[in-house]
Short mmCIF file of the C-alpha atoms (twelve columns), coordinates in Angstrom:
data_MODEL
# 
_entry.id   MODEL 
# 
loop_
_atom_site.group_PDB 
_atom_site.id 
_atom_site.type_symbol 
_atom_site.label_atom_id 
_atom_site.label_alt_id 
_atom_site.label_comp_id 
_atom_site.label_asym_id 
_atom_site.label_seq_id 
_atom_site.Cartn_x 
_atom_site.Cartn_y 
_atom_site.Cartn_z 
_atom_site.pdbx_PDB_model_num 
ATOM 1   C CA . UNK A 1   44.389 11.737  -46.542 1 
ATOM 2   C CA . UNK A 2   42.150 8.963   -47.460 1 
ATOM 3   C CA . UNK A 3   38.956 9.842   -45.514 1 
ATOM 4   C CA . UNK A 4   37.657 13.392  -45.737 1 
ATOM 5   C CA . UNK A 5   35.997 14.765  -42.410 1 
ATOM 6   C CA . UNK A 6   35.134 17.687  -41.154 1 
ATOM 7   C CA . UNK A 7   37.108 19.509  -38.612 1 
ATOM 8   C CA . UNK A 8   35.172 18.477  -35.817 1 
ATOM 9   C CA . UNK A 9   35.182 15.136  -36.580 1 
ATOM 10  C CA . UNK A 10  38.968 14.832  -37.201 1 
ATOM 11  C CA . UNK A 11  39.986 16.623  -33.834 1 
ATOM 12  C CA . UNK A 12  37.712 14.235  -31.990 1 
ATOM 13  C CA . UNK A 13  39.238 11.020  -33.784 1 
ATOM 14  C CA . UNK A 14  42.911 12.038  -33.442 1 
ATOM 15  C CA . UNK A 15  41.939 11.921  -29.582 1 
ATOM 16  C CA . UNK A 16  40.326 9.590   -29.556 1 
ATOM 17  C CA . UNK A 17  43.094 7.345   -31.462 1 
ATOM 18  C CA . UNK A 18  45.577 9.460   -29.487 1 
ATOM 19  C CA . UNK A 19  44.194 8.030   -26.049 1 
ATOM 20  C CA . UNK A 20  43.828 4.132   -27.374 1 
ATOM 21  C CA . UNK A 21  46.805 3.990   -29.064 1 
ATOM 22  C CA . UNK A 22  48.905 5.641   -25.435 1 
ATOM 23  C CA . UNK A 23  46.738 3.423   -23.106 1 
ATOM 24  C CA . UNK A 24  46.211 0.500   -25.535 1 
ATOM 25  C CA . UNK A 25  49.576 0.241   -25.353 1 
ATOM 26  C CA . UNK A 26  50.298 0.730   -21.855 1 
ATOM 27  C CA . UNK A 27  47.959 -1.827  -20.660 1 
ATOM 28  C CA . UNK A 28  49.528 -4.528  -23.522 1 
ATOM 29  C CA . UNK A 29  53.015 -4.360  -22.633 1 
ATOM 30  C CA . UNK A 30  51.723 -4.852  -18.798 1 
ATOM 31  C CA . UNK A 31  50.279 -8.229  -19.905 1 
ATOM 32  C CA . UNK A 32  53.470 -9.238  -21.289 1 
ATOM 33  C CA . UNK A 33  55.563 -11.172 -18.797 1 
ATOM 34  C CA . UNK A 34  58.521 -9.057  -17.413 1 
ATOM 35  C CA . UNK A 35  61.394 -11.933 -18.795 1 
ATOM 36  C CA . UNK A 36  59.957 -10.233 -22.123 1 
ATOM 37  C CA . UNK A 37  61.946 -7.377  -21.566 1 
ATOM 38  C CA . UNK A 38  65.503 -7.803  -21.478 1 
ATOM 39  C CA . UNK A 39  67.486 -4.678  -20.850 1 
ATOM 40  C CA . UNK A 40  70.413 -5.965  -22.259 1 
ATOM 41  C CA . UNK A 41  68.265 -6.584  -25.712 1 
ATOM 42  C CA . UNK A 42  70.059 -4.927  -28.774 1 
ATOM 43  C CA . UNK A 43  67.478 -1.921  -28.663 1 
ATOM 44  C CA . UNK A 44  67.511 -1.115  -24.542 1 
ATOM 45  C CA . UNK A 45  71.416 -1.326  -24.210 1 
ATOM 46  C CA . UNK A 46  72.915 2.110   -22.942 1 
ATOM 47  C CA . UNK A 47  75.366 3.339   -25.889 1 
ATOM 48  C CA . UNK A 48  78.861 5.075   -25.431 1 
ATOM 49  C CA . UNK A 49  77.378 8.137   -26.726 1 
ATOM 50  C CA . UNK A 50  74.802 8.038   -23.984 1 
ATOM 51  C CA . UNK A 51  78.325 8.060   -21.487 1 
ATOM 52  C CA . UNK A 52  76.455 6.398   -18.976 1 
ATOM 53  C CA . UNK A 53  73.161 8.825   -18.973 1 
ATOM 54  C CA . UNK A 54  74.982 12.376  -18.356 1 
ATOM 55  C CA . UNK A 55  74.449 13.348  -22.308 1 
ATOM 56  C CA . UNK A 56  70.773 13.643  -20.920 1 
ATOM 57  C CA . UNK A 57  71.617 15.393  -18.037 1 
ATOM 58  C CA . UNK A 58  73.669 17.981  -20.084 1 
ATOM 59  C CA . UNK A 59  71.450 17.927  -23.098 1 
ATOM 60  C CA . UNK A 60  68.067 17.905  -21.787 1 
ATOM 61  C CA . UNK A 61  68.218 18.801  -18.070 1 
ATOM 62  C CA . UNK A 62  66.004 15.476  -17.417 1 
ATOM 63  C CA . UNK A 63  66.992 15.825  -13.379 1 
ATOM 64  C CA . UNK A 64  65.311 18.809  -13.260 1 
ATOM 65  C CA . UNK A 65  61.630 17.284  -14.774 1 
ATOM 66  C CA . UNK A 66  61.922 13.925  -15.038 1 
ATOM 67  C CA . UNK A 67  59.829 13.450  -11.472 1 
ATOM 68  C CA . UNK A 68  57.408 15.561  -13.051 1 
ATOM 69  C CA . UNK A 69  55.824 13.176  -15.712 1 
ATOM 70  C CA . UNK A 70  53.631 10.711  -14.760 1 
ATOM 71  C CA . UNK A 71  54.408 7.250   -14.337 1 
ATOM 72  C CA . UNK A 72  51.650 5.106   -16.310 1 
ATOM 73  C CA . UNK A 73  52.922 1.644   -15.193 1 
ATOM 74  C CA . UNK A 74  50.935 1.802   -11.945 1 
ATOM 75  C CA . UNK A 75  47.561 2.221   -13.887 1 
ATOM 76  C CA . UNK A 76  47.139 -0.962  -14.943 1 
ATOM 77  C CA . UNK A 77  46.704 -4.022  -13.267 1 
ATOM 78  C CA . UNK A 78  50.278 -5.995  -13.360 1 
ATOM 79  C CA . UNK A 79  52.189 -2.954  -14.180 1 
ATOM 80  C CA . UNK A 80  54.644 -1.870  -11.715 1 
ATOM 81  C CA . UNK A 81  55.397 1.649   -10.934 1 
ATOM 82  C CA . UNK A 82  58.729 2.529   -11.060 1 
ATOM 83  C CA . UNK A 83  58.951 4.473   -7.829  1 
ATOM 84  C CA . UNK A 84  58.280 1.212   -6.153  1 
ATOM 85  C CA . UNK A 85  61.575 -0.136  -7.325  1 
ATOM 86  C CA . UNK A 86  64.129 2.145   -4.187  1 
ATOM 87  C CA . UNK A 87  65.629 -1.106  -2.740  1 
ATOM 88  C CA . UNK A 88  69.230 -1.316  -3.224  1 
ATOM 89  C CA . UNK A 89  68.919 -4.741  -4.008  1 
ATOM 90  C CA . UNK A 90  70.518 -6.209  -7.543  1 
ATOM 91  C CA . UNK A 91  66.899 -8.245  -7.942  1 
ATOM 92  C CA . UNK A 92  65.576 -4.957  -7.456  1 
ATOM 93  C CA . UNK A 93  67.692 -3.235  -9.809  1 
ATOM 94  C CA . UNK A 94  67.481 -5.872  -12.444 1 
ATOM 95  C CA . UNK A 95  63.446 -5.157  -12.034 1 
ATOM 96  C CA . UNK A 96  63.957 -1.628  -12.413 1 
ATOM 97  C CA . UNK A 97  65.559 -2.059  -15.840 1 
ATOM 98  C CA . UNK A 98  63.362 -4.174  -17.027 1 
ATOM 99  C CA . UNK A 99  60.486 -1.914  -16.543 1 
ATOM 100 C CA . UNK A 100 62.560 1.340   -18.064 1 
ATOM 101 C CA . UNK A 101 62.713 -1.022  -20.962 1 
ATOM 102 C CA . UNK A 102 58.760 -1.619  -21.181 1 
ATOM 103 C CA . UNK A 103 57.868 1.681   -20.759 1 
ATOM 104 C CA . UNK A 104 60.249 2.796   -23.432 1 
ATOM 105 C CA . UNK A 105 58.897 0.729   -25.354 1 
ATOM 106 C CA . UNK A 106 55.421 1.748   -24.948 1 
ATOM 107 C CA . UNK A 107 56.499 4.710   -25.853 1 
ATOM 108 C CA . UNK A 108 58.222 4.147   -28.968 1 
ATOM 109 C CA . UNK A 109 55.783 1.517   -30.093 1 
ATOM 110 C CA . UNK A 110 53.275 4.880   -30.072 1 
ATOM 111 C CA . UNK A 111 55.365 7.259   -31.970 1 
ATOM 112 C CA . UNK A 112 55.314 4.283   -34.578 1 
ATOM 113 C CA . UNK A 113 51.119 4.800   -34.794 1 
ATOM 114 C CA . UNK A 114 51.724 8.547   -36.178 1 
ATOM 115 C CA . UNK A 115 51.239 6.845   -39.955 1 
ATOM 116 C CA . UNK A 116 48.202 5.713   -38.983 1 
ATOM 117 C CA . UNK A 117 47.224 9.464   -38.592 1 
ATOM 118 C CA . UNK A 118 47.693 9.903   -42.197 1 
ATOM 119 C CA . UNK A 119 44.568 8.189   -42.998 1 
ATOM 120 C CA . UNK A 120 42.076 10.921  -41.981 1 
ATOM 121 C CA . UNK A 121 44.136 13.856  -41.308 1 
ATOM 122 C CA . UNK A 122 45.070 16.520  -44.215 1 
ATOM 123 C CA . UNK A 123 48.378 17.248  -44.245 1 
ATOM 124 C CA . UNK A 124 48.551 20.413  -41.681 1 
ATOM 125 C CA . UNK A 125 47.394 17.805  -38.885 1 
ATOM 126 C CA . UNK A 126 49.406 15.345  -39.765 1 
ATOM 127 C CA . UNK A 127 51.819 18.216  -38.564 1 
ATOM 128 C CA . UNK A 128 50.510 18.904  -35.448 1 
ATOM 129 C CA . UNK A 129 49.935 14.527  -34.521 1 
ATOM 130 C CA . UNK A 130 53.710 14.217  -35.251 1 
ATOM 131 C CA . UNK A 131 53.970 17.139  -32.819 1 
ATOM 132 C CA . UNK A 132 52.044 15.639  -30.381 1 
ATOM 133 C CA . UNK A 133 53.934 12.615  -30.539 1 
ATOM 134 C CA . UNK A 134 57.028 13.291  -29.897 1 
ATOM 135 C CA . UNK A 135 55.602 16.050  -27.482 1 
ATOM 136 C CA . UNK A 136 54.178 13.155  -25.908 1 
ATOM 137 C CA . UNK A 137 56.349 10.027  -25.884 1 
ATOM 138 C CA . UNK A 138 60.250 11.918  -26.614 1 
ATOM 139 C CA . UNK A 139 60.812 13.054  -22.788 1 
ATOM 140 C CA . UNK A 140 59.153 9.752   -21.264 1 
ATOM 141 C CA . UNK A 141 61.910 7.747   -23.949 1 
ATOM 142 C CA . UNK A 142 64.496 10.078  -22.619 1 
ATOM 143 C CA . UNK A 143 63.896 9.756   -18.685 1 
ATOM 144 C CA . UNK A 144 63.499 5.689   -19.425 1 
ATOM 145 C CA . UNK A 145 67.215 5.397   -21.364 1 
ATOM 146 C CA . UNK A 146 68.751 8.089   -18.547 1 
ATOM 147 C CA . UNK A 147 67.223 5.716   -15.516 1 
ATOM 148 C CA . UNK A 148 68.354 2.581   -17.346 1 
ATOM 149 C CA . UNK A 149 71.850 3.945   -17.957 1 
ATOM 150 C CA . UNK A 150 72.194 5.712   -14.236 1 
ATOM 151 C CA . UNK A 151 70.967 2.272   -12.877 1 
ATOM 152 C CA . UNK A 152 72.984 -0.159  -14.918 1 
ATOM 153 C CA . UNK A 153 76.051 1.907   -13.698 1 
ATOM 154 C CA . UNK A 154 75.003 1.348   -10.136 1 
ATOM 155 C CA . UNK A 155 74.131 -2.415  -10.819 1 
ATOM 156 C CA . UNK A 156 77.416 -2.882  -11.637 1 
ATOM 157 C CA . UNK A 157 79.036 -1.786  -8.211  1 
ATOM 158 C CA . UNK A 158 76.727 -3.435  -6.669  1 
ATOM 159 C CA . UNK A 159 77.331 -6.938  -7.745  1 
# 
């Protein structure tokens, strides 16, 4: 901890930071021109491991909540909700995967700010941010690489 605060003040910076650094975020990567996000990129590309989304069905159970977490995309001007993306078209589907891969990034891009936490937090909140964070961003990562890998599977028989 380089900055010593009181309690008060530390709770009301971490969310603060906590609500710049998730919609900061979300509103940047909506700027960003959708050719920016290739699903295929090294990072967004469904792994065997990930046996075409089902280790998050099994693992997690994401069918059962994933519908239940809030889409951020349609927030911002230029973003583009996922649920708008049901056509059964490839263009459609290409679209779709393109956004999973922005808002996964978003997401991981956020987890990346815990450091930053470091600064003004003792050690005990550092704790509980790192909680947060992956509280936060994990199941929104996980729902983004299940729809990617469930839709790049249906891509594929559709073209």
């Amino acid at each position: 901890m380089l900055v010593e605060l009181s309690i008060g003040w530390v709770i009301t910076l971490n969310v603060a930071a906590w609500l710049a650094i998730q919609f900061g975020l979300a509103w940047s990567l909506t700027q960003f021109a959708g050719s920016r996000f290739n699903s295929d990129s090294f990072f967004a590309r469904t792994r065997n491991w990930e046996r075409r989304g089902r280790i998050y069905e099994r693992t997690f159970a994401v069918k059962r909540w994933k519908d239940k977490l809030p889409d951020g995309a349609g927030w911002f001007r230029g973003g583009i909700p996922k649920a708008r993306l049901r056509a059964a078209t490839p263009e459609s589907m290409r679209i779709f995967l393109r956004e999973t891969w922005r808002g996964e990034t978003v997401h991981w891009l956020a987890l990346f700010a815990l450091p930053l936490f470091c600064v003004w937090n003792p050690p005990w909140a550092v704790l509980v941010n790192a909680a947060y964070a992956v509280a936060a961003n994990l199941p929104c990562i996980l729902v983004q690489r299940y729809n990617r890998a469930r839709f790049r599977q249906l891509l594929a028989r559709t073209i």
